[in-house]
TIVEX-753441 format. One record per residue: residue number from 1; x, y, z of N, C-alpha, C, O in turn; residue in one letter. Coordinates in steps of 0.001 Angstrom, whole numbers, plus 524288, in hexadecimal, padded with zeros to 5 digits. Atoms other than C-alpha are relative to their C-alpha. Layout:
N
k, nu, nv, nw, cau, cav, caw, cu, cv, cw, ou, ov, ow, r
NUM, X, Y, Z, X, Y, Z, X, Y, Z, X, Y, Z, A
...
***
This chain:
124
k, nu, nv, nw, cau, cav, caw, cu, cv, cw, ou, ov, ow, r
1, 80352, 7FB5E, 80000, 80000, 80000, 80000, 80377, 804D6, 80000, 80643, 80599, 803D6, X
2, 7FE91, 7FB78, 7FF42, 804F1, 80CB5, 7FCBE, 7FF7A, 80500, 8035C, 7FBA5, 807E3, 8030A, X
3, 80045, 7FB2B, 7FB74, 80838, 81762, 807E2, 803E9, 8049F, 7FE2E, 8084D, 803A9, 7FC78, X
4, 7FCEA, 7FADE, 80217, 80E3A, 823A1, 8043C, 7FF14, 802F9, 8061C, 7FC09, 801BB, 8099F, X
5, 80317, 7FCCC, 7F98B, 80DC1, 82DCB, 8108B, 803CF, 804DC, 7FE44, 80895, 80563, 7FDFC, X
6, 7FD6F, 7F7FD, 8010F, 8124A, 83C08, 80D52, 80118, 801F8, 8047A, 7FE7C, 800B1, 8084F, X
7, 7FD9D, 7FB91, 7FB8B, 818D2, 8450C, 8168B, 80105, 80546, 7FEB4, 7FFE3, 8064F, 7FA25, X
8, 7FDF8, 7FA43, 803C7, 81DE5, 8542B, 81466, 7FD79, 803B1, 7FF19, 7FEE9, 80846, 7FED8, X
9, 80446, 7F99A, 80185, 81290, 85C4F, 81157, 8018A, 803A6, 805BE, 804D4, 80349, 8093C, X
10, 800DE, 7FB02, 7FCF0, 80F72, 8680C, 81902, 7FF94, 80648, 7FD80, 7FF8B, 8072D, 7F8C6, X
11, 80043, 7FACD, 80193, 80E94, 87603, 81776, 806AF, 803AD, 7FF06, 80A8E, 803E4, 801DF, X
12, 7FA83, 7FE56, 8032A, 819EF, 87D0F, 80F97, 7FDA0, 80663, 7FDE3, 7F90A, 8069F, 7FC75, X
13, 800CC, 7FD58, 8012C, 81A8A, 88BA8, 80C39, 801F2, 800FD, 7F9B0, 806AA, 8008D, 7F8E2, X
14, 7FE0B, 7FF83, 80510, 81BE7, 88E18, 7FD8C, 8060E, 801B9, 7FEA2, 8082C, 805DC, 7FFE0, X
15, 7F998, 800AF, 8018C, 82A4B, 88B5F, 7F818, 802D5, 7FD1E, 8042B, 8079A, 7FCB9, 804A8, X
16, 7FCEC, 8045B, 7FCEC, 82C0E, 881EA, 802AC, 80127, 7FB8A, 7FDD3, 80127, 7FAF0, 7F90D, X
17, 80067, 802C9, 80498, 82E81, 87528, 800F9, 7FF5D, 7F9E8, 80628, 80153, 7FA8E, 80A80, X
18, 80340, 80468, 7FEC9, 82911, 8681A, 8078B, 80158, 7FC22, 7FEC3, 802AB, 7FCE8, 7FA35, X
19, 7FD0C, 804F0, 80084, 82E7F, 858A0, 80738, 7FA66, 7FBB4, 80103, 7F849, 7FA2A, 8050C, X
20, 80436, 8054E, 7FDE5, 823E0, 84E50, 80624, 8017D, 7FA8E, 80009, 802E4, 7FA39, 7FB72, X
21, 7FDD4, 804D6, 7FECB, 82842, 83F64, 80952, 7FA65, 7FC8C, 7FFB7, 7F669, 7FD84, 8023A, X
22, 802D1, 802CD, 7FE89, 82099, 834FF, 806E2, 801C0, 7FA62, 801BD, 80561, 7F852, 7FF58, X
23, 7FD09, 806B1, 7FF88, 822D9, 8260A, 80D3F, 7FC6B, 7FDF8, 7FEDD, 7F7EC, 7FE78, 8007E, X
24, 80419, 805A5, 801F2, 81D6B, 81AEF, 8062B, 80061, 7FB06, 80238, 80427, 7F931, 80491, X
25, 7FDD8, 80683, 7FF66, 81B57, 80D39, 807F8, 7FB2F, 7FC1E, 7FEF8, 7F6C9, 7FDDC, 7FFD1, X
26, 8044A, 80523, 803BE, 81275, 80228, 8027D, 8016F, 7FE71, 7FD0F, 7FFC9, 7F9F8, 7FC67, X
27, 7FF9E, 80033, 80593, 81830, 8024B, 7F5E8, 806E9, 80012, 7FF44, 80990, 802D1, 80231, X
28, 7F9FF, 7FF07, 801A5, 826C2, 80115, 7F0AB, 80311, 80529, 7FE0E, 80357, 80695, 7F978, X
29, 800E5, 7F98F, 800B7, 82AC8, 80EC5, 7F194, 80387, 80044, 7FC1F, 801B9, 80164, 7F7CF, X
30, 7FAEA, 800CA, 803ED, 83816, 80D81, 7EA1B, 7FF78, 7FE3C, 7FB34, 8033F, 7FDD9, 7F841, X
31, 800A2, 802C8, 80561, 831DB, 8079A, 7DE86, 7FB7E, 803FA, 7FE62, 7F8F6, 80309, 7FA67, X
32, 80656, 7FEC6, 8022D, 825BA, 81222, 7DE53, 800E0, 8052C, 7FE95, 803E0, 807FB, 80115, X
33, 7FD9C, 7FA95, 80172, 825BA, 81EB7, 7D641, 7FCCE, 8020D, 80391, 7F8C5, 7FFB4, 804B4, X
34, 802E9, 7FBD2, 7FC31, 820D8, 82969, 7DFD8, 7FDEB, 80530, 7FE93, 7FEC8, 8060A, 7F9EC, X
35, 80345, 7FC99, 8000A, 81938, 8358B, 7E089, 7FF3B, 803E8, 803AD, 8009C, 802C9, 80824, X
36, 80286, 7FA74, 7FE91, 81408, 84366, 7E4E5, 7FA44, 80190, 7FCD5, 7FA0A, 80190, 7F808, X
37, 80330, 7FE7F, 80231, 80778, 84785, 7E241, 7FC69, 80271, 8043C, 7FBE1, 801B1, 808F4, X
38, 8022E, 7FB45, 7FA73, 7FEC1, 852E7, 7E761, 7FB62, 8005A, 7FEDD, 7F984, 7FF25, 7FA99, X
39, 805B5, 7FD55, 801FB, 7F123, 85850, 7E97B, 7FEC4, 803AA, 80435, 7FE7C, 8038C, 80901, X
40, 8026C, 7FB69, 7FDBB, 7ECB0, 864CC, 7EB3A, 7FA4B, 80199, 7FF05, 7F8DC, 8011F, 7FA74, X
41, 805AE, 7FF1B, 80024, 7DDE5, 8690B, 7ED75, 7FFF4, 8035D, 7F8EC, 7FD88, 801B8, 7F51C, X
42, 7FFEA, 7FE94, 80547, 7E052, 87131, 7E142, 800AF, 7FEFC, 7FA5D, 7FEE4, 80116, 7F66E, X
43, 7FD9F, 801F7, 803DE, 7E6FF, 869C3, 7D8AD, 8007B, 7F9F8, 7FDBB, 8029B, 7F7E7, 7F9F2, X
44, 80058, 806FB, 8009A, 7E39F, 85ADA, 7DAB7, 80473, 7FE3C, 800E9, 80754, 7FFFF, 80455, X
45, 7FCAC, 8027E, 7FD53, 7ECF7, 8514C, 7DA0E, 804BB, 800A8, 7F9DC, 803D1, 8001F, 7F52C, X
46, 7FCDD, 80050, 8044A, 7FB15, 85356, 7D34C, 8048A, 7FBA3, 8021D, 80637, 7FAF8, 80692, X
47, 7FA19, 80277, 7FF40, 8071D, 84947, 7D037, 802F7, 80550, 80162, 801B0, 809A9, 7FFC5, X
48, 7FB75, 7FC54, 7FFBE, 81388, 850E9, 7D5B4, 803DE, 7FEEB, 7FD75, 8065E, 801D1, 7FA8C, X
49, 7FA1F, 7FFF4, 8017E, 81E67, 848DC, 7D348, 8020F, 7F891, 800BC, 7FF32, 7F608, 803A6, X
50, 80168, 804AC, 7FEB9, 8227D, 83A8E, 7D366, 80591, 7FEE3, 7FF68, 80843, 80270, 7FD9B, X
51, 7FAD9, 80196, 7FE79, 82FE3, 83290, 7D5D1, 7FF8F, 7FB09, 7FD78, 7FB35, 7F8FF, 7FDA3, X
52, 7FEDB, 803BC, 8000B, 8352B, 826D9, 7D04E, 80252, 7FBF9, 804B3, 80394, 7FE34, 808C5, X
53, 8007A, 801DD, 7F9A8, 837EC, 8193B, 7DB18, 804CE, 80358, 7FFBA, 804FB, 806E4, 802F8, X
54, 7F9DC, 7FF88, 7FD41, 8470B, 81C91, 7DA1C, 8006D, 80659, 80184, 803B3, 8080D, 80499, X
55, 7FEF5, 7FBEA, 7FF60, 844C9, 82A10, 7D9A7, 802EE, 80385, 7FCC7, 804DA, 8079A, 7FE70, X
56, 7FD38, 7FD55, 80430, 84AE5, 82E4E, 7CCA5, 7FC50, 80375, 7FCD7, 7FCAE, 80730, 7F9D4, X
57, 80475, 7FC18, 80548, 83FC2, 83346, 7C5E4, 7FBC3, 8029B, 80437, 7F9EB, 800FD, 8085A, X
58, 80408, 7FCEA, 7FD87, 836D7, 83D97, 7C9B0, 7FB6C, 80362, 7FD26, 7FCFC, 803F6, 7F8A3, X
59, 80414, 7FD66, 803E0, 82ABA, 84553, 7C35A, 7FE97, 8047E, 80432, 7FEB4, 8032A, 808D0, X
60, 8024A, 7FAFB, 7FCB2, 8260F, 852AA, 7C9F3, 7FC13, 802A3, 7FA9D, 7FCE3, 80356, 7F5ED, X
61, 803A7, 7FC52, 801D6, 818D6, 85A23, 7C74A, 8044E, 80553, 7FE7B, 807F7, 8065C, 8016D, X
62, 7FD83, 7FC9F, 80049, 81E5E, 86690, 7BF82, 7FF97, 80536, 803B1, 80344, 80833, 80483, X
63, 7FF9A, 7FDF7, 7FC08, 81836, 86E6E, 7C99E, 80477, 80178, 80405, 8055C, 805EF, 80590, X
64, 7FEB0, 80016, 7FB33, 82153, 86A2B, 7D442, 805B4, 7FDA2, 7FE47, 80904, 7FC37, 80175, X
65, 7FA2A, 800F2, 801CE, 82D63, 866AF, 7CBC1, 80381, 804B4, 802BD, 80254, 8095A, 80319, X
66, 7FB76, 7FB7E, 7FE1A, 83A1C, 86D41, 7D239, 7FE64, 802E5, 80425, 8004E, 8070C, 805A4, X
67, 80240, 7FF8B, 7FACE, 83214, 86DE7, 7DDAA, 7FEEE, 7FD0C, 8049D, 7FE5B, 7FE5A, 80935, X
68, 80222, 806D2, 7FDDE, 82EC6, 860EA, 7E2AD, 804E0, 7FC57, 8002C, 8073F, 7FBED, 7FC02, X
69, 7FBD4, 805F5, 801CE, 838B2, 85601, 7E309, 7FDAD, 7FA99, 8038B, 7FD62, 7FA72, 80857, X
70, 8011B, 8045E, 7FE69, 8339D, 8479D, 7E42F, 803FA, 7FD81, 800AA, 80775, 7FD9C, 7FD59, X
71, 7F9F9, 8031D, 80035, 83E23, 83E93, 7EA02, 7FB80, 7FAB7, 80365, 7F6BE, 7FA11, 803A3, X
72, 80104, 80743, 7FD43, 83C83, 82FB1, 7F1E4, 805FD, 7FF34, 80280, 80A8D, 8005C, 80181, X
73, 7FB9E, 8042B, 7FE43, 84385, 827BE, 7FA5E, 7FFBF, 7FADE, 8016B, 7FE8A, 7F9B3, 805ED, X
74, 80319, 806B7, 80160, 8410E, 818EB, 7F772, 8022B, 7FEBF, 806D0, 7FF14, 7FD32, 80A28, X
75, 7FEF9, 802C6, 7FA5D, 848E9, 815B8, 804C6, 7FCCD, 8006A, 80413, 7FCB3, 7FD5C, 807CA, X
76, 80398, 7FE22, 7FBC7, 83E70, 81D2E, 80C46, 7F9DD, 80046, 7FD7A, 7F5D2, 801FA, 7FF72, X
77, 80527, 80140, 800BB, 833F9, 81A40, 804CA, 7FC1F, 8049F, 7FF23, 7F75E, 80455, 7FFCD, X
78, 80061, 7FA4F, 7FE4E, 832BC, 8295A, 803DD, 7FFC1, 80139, 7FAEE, 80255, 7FF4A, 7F75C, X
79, 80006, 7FCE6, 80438, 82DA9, 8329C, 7FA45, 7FFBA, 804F1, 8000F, 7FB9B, 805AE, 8026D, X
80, 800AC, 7FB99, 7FF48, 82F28, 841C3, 7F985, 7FEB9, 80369, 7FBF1, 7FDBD, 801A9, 7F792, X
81, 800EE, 7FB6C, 802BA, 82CE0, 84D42, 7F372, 800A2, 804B0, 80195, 7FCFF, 80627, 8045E, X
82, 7FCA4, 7FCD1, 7FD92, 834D0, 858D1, 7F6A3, 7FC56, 80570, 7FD0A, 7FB42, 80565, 7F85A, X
83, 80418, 7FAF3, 801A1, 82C17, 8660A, 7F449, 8013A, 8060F, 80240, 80091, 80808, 80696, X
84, 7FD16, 7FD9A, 7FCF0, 832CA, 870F9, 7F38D, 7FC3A, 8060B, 7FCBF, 7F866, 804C8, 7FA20, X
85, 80093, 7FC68, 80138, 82FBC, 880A1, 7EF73, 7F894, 7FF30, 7FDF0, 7F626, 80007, 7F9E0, X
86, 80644, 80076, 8015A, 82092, 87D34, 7F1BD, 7FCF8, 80557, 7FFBF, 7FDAB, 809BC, 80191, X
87, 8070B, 7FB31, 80137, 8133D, 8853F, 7ED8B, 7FB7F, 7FFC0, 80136, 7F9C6, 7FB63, 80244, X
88, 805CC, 800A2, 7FCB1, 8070A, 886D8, 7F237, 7FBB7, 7FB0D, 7FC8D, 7F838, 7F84F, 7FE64, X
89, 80201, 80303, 80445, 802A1, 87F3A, 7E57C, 801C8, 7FB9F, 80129, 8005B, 7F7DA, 7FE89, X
90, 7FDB1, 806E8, 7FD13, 809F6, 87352, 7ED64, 7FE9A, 7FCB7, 802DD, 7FFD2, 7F822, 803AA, X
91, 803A8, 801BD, 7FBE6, 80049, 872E0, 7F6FB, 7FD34, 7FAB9, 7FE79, 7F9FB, 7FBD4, 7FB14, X
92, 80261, 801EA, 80079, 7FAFC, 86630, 7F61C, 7FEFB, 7FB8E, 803A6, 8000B, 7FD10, 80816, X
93, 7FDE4, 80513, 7FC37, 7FA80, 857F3, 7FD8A, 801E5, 7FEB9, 7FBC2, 80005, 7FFF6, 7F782, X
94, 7FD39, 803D1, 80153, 803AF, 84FDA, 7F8BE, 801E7, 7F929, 8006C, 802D2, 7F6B5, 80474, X
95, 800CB, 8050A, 7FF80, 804F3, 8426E, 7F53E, 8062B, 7FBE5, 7FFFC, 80A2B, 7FDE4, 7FE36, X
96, 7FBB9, 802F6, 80205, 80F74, 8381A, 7F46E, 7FCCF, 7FB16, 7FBAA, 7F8AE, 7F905, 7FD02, X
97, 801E6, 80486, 8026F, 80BF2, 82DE4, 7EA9C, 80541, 7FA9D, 7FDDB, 809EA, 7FAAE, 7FCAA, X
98, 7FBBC, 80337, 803B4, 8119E, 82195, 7E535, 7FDC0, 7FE9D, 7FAA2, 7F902, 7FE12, 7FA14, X
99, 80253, 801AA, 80646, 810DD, 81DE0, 7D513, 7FEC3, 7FBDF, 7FE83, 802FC, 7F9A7, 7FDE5, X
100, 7FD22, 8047E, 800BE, 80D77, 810D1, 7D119, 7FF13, 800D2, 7FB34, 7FF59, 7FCAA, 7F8CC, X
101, 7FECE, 7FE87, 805C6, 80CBE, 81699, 7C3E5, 803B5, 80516, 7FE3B, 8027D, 8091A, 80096, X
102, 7FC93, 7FBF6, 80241, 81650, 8200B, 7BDC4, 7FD76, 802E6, 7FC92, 7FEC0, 801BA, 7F816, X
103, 80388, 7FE03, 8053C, 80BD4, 829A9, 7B56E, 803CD, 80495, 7FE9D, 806A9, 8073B, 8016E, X
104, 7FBDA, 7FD57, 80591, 81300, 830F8, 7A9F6, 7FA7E, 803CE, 7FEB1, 7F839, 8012F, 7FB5C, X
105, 7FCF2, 7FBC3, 7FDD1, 80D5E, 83DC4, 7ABCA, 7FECC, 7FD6A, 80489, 7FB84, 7F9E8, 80457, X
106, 801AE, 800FB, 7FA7D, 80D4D, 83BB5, 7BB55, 7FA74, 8016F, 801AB, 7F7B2, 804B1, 7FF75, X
107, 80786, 800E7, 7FDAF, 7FF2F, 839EF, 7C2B4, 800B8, 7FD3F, 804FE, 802A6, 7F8E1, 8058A, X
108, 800B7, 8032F, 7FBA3, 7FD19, 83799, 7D04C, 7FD88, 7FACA, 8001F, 7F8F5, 7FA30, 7FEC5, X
109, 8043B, 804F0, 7FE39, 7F9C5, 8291D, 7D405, 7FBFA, 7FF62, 80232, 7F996, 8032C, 803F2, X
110, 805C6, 80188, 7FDAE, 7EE37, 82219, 7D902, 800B8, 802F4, 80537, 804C5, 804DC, 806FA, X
111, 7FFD3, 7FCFC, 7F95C, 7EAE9, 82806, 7E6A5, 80195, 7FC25, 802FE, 803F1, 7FD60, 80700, X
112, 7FDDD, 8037E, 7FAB5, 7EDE7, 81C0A, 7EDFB, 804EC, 800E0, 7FEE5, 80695, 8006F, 80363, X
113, 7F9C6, 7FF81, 7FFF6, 7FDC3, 81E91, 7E9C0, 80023, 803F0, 80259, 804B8, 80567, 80270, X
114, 7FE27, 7FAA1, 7FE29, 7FC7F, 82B54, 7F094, 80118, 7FF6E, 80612, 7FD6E, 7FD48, 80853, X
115, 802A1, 7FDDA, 7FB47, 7FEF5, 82E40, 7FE74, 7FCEF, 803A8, 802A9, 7F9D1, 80656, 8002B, X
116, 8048A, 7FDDB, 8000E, 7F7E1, 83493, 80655, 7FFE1, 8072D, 8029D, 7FCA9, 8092D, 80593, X
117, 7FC39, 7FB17, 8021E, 7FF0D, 84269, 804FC, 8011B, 802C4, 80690, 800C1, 801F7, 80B4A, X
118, 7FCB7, 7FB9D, 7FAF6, 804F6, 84D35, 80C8C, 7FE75, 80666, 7FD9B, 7FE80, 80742, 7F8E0, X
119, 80276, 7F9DF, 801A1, 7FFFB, 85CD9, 80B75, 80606, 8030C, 800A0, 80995, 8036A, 803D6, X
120, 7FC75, 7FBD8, 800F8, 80807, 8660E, 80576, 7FE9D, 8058B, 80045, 7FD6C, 80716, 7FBDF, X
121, 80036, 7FBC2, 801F3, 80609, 87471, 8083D, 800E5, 80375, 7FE3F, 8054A, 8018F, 7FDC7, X
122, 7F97B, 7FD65, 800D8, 80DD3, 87E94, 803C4, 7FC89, 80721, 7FEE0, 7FB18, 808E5, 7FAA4, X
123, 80048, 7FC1F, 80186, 809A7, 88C4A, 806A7, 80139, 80417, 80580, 8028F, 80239, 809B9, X
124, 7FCE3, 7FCEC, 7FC29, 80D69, 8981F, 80F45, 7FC0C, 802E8, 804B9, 7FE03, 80597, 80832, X
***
């Protein structure tokens, strides 16, 4: 059974910057491509950004390119997302997800791959 559990949110003043962690476990983490994905009352639900298992490949929403950095650490079973020079337009909850499909353009997965997020605020 897949568990994801998010950490990191909170309240951030615009151009801050915020670290979300997620720990998994049910599933073979080291073998599973991973995920970010958000929703805001305004805006529904968007892919952010997604990681290959080893961690060589990466995809970022253009939004949040050169802003965001998705990383992992298979030893800890750990997934992050480093969030830096945030906007009020960042505000959202946030999800961790895992892929068991790779979609070409990117698309959040089924809802059961999601956890069950962490709130991001980001204003002054």
């Amino acid at each position: 059974q897949v568990r994801l559990v998010e950490s990191g949110g909170g309240l951030v003043q615009p151009g801050g910057s915020l670290r979300l962690s997620c720990l998994a476990s049910g599933f073979t983490f080291s073998n599973s491509w991973m995920g970010w994905v958000r929703q805001a009352p305004d805006r529904g639900t968007e892919w952010l950004s997604d990681i290959s298992p080893g961690g060589g490949n990466t995809r970022y929403l253009d939004s949040v390119k050169g802003r965001f950095t998705i990383s992992r650490e298979n030893a800890k079973n750990t997934l992050y997302l480093q969030m830096n020079s945030l906007k009020p337009e960042d505000t959202a909850l946030y999800y961790c997800v895992t892929l068991p499909l790779v979609a070409n353009p990117p698309r959040p997965p089924p809802r059961n791959y999601w956890g069950q997020g962490t709130w991001v605020t980001v204003s002054s």
